[in-house]
DSSP file (Angstrom, degrees, kcal/mol; ACC not computed):
  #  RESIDUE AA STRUCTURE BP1 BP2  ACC     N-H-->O    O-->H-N    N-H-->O    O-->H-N    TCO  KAPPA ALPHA  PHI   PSI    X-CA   Y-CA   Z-CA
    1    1 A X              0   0    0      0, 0.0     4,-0.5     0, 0.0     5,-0.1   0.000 360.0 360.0 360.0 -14.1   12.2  -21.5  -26.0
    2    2 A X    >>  +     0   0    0      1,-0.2     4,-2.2     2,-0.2     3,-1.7   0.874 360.0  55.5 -97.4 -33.3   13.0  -17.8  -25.3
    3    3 A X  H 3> S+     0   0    0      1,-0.3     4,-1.1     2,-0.3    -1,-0.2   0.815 106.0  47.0 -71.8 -25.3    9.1  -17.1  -25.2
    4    4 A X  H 3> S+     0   0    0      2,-0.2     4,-0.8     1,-0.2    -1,-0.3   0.603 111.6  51.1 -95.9  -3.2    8.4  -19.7  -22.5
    5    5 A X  H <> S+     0   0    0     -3,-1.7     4,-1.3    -4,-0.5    -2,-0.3   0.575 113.1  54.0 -84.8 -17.4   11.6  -18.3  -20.2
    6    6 A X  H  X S+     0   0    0     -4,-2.2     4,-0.9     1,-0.2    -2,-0.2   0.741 117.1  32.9-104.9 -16.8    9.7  -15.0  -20.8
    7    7 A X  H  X S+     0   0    0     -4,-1.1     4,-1.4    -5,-0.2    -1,-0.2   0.687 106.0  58.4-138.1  34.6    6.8  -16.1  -19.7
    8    8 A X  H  X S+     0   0    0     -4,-0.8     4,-2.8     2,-0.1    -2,-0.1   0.959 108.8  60.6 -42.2 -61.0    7.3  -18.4  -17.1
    9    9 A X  H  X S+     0   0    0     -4,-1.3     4,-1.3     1,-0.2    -2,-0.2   0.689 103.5  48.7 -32.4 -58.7    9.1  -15.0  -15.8
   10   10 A X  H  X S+     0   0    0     -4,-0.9     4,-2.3     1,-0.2    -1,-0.2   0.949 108.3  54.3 -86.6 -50.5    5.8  -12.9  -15.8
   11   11 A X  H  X S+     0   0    0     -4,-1.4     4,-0.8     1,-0.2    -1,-0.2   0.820 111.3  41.1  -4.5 -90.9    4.0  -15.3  -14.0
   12   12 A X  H  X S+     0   0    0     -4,-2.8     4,-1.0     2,-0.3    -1,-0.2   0.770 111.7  56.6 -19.3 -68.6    6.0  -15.5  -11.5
   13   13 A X  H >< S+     0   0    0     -4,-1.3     3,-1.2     2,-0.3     4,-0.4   0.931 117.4  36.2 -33.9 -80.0    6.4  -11.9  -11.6
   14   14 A X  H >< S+     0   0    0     -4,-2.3     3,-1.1     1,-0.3    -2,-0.3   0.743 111.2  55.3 -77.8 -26.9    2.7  -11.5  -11.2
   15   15 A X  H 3< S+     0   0    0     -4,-0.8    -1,-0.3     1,-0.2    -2,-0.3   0.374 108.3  55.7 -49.0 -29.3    2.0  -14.4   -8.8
   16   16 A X  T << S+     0   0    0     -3,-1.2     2,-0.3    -4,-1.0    -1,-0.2   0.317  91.4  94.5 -57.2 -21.8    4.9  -12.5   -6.5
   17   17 A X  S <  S-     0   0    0     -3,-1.1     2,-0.1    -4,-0.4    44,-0.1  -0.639  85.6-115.9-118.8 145.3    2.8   -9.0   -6.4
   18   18 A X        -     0   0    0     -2,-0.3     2,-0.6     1,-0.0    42,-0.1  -0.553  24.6-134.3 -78.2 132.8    0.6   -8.3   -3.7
   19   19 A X        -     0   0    0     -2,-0.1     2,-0.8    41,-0.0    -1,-0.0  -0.913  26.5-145.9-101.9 126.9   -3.4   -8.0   -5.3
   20   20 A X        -     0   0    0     -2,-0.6    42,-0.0    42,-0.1    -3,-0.0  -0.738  14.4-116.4-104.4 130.6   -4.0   -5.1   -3.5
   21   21 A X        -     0   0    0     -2,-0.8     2,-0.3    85,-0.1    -1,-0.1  -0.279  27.3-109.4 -57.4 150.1   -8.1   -5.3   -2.5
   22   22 A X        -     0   0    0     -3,-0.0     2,-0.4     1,-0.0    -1,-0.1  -0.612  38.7-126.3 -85.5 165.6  -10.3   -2.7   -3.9
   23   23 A X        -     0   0    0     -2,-0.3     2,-0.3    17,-0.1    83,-0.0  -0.780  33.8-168.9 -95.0 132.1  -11.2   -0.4   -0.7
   24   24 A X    >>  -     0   0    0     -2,-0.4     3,-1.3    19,-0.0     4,-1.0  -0.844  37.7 -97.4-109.7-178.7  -15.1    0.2   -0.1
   25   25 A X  H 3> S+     0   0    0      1,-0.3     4,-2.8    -2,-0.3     5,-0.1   0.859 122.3  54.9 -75.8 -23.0  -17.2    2.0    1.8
   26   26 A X  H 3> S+     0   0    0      1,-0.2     4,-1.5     2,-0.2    -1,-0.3   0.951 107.5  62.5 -60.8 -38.5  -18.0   -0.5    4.6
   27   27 A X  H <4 S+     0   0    0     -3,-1.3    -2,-0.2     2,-0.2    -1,-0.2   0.744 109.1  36.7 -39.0 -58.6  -14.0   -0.2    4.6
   28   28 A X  H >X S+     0   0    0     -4,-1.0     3,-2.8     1,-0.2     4,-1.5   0.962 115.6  53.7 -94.1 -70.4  -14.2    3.6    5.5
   29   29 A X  H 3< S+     0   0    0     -4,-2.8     4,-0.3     1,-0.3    -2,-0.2   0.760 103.8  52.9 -46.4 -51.5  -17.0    3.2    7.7
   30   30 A X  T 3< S+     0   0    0     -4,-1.5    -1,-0.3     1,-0.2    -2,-0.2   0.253 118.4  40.6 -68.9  10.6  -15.3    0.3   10.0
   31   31 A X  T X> S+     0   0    0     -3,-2.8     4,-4.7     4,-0.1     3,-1.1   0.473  84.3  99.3-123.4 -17.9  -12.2    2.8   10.5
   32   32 A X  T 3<  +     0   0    0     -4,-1.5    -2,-0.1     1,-0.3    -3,-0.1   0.691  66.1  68.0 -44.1 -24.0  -14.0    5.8   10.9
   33   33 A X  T >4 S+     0   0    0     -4,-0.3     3,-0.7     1,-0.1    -1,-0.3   0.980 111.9  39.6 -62.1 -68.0  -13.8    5.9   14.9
   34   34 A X  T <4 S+     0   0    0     -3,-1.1     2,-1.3     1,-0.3    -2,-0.3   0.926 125.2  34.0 -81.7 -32.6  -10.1    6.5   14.4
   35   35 A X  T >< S-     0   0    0     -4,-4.7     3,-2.0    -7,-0.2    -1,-0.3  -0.296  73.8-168.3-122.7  92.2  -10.2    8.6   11.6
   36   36 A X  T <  S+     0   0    0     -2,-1.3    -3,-0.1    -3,-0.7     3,-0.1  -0.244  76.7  28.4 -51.9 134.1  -13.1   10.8   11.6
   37   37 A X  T 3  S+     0   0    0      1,-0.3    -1,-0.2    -5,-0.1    -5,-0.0   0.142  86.6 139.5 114.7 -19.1  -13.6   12.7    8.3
   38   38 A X    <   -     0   0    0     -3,-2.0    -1,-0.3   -10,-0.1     2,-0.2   0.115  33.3-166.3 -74.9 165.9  -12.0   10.0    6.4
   39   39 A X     >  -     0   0    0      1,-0.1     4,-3.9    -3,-0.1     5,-0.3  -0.995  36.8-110.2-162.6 179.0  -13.7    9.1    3.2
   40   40 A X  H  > S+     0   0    0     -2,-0.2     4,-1.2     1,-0.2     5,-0.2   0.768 113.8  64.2 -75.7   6.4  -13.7    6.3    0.6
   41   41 A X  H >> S+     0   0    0      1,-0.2     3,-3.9     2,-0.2     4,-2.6   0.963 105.8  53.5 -82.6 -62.2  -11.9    8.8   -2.2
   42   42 A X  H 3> S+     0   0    0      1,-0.3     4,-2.6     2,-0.3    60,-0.2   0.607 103.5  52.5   9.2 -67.1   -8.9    8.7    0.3
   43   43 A X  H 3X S+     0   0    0     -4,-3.9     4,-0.8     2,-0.2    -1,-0.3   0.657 103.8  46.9 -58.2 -39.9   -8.8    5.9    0.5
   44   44 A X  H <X S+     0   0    0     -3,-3.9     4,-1.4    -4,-1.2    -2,-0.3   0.840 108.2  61.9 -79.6 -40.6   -8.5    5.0   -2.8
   45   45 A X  H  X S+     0   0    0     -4,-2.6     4,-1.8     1,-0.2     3,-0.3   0.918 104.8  50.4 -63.2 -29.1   -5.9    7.8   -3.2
   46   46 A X  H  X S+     0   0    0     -4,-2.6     4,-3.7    -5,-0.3    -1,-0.2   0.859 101.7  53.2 -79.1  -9.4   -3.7    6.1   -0.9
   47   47 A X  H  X S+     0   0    0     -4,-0.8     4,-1.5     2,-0.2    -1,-0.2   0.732 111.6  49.4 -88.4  12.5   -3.8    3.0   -2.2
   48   48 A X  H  X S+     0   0    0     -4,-1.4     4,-1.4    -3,-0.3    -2,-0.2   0.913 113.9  51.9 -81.7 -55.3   -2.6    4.9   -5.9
   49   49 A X  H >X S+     0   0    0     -4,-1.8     4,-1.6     2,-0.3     3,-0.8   0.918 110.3  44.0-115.0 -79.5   -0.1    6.4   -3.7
   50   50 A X  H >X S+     0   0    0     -4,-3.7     4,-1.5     1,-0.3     3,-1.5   0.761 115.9  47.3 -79.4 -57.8    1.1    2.9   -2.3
   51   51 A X  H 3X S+     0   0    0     -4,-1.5     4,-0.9     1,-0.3    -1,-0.3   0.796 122.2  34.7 -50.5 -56.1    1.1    1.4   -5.6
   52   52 A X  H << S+     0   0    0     -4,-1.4    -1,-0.3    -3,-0.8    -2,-0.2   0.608 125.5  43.9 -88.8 -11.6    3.1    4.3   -7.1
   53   53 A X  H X< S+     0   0    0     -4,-1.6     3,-0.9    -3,-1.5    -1,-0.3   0.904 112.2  36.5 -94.6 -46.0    4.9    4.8   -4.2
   54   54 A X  H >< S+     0   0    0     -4,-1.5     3,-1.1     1,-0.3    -3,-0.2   0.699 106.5  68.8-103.4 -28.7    6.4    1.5   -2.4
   55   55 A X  G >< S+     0   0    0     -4,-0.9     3,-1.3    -5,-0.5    -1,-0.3   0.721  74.2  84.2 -49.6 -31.7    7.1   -0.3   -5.7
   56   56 A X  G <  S+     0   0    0     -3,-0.9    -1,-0.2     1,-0.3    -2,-0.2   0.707 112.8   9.0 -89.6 -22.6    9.7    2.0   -6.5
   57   57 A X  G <  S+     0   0    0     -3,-1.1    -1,-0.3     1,-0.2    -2,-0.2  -0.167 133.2  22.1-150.5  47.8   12.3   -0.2   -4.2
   58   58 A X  S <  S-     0   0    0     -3,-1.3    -1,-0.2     3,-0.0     3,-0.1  -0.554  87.3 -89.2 168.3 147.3   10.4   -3.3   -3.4
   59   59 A X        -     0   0    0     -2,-0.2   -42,-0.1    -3,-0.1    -2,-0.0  -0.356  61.7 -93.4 -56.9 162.6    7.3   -5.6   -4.7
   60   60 A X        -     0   0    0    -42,-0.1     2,-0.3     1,-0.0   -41,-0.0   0.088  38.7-138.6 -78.4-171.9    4.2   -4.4   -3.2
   61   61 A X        -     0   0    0    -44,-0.1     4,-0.1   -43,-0.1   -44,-0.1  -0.925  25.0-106.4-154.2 121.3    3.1   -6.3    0.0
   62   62 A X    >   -     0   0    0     -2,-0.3     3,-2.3     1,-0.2     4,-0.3  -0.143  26.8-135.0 -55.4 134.6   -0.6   -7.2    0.6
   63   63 A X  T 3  S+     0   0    0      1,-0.2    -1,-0.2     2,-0.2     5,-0.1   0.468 104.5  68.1 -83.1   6.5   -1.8   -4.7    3.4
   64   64 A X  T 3  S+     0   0    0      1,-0.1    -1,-0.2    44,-0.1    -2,-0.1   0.494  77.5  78.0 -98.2  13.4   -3.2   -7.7    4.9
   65   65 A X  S <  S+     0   0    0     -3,-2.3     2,-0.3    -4,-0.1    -2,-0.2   0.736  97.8  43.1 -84.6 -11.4    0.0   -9.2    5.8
   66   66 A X  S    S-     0   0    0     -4,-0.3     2,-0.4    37,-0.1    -3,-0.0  -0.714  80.9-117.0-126.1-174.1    0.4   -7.0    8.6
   67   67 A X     >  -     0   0    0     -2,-0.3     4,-2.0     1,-0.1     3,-0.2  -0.938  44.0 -98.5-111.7 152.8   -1.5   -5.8   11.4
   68   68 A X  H  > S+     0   0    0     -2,-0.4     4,-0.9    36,-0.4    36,-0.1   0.474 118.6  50.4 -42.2 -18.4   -2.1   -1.8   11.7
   69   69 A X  H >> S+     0   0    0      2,-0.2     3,-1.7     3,-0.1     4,-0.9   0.955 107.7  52.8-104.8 -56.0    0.7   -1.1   14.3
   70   70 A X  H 3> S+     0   0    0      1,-0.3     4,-1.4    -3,-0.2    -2,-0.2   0.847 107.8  49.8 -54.4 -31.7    3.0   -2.8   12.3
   71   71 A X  H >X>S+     0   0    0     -4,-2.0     4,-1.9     2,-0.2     3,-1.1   0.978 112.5  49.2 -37.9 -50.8    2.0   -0.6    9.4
   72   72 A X  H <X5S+     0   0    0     -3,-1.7     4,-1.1    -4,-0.9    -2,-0.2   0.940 115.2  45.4 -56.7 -52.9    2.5    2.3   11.7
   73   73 A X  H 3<5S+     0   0    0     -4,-0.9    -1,-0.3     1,-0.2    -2,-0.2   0.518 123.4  33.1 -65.0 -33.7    5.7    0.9   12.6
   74   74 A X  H <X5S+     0   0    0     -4,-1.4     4,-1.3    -3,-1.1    -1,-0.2   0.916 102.2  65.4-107.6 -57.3    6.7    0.2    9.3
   75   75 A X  H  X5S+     0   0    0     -4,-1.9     4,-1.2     2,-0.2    -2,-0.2   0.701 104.9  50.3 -37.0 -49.5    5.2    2.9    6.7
   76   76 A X  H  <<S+     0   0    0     -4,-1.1     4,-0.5    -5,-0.5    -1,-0.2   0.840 114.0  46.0 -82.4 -20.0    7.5    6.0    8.4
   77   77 A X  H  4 S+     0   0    0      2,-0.2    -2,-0.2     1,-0.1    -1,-0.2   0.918 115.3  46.4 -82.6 -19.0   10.6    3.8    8.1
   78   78 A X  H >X S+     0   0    0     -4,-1.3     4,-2.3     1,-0.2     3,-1.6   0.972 114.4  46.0 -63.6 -75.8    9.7    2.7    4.5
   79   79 A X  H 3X S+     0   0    0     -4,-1.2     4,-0.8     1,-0.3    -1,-0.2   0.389 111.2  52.3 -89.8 -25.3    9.0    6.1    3.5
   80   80 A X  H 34 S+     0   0    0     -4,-0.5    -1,-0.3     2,-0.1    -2,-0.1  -0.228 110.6  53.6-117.3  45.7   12.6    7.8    5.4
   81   81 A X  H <> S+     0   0    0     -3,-1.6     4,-3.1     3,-0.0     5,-0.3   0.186 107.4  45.2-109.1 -54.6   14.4    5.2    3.4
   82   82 A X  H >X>S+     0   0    0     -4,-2.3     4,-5.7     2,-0.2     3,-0.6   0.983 113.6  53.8 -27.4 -73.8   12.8    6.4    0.0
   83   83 A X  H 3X5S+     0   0    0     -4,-0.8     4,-3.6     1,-0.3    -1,-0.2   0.829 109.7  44.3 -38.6 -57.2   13.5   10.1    1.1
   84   84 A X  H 345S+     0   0    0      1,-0.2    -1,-0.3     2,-0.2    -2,-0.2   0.798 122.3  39.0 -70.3 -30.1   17.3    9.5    1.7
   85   85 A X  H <<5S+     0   0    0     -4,-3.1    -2,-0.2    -3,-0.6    -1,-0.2   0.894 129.1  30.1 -85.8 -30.5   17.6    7.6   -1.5
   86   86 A X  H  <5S-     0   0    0     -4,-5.7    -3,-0.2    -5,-0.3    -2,-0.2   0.840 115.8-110.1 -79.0 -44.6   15.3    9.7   -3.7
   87   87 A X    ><< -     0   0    0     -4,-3.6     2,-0.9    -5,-0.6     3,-0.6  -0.247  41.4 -68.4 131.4 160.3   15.9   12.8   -1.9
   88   88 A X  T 3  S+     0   0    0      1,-0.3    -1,-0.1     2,-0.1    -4,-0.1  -0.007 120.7  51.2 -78.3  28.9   13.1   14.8    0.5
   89   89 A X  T 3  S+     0   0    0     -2,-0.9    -1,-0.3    -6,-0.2     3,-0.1  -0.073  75.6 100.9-145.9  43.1   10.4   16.1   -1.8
   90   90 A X  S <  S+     0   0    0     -3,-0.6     2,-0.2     1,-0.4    -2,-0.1   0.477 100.0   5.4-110.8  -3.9    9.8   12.8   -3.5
   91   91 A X  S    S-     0   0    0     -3,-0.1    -1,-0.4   -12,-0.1     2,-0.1  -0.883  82.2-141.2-167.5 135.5    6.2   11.9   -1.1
   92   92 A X     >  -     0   0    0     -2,-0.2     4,-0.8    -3,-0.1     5,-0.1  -0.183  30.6 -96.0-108.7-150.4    5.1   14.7    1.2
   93   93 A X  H  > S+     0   0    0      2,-0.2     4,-2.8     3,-0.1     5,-0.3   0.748 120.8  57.0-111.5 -26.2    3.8   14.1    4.4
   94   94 A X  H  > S+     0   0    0      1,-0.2     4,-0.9     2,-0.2    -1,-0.1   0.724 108.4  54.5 -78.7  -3.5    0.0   14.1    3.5
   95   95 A X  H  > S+     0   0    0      2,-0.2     4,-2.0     1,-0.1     5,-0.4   0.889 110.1  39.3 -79.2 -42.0    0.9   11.5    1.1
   96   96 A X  H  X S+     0   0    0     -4,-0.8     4,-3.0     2,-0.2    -2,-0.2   0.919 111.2  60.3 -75.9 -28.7    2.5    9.2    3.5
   97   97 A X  H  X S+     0   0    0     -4,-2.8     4,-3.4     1,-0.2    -1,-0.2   0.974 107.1  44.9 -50.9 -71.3   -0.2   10.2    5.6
   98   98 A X  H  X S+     0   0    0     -4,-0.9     4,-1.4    -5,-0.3    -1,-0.2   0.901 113.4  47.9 -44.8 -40.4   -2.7    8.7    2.9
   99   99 A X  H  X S+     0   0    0     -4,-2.0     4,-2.8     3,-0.1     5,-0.5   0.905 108.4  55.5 -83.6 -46.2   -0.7    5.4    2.2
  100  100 A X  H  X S+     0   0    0     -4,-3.0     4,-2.6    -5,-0.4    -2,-0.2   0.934 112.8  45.1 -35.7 -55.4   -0.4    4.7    6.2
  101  101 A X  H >X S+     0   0    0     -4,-3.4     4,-1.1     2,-0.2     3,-0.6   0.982 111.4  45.4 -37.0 -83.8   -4.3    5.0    6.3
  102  102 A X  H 3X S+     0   0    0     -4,-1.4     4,-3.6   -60,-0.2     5,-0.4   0.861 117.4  52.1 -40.5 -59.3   -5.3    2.8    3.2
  103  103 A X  H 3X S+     0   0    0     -4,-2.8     4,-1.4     2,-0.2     5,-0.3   0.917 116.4  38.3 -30.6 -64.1   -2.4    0.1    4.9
  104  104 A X  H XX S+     0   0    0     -4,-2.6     3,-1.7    -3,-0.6     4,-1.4   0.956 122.6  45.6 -48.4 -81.8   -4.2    0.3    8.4
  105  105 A X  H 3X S+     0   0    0     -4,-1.1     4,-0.9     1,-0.2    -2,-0.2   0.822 118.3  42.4 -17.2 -65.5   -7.7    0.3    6.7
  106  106 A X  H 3< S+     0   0    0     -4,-3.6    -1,-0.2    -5,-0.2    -2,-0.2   0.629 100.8  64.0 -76.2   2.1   -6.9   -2.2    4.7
  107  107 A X  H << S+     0   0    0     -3,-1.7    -2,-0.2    -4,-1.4    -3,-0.2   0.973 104.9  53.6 -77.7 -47.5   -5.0   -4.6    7.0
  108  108 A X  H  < S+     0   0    0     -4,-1.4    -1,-0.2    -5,-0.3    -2,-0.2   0.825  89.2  99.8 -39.4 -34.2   -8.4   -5.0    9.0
  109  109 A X  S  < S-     0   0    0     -4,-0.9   -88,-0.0     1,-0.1   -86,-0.0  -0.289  87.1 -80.8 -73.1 161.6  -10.5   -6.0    6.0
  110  110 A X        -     0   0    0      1,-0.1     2,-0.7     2,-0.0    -1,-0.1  -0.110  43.1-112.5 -39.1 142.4  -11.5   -9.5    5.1
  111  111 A X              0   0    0      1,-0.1    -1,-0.1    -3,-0.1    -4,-0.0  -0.790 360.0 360.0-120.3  87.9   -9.0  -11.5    3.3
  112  112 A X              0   0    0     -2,-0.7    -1,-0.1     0, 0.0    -2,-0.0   0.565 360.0 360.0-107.4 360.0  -10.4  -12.3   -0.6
């Protein structure tokens, strides 16, 4: 019985967690107007950065659930809540920088 409360639980558990879309290069390309230079390893590093990062006090959240100014909106307040509980040198600014992007980037893409 313990084994089917344990994985009902993960199910759940995974059925609750945001499947975070892989980033491509059509992805980089359609943001590129706003971030010149940007590129698809970036990209990918922020979304390692938002996995490793934004988990730490809440389940992840599909970057298509919002639209890119609520990211903006959202991403510096997330990120000075961290800071105050974790302490300041726990994500540095080109890091937040990096998860904001992939969020923004990815809130635009198609919906799989």
């Amino acid at each position: 019985m313990k084994k089917i409360y344990i994985l009902v639980s993960l199910t759940l558990l995974a059925a609750c967690s945001a499947k975070l879309i892989q980033p491509t290069q059509s992805d980089v390309d359609r943001v590129s107007p706003t971030y010149p230079g940007y590129t698809l390893a970036d990209l990918n590093q922020g979304k390692v950065l938002f996995g490793q990062t934004c988990n730490r006090c809440h389940p992840l959240k599909n970057p298509t659930g919002h639209t890119a100014d609520q990211w903006k909106d959202i991403v510096p307040k997330m990120i000075g809540r961290l800071k105050k509980k974790k302490g300041e040198d726990v994500i540095s600014d080109q890091q937040q920088e990096l998860i904001l992007r992939y969020l923004v980037t990815m809130s635009g893409a198609s919906k799989h």
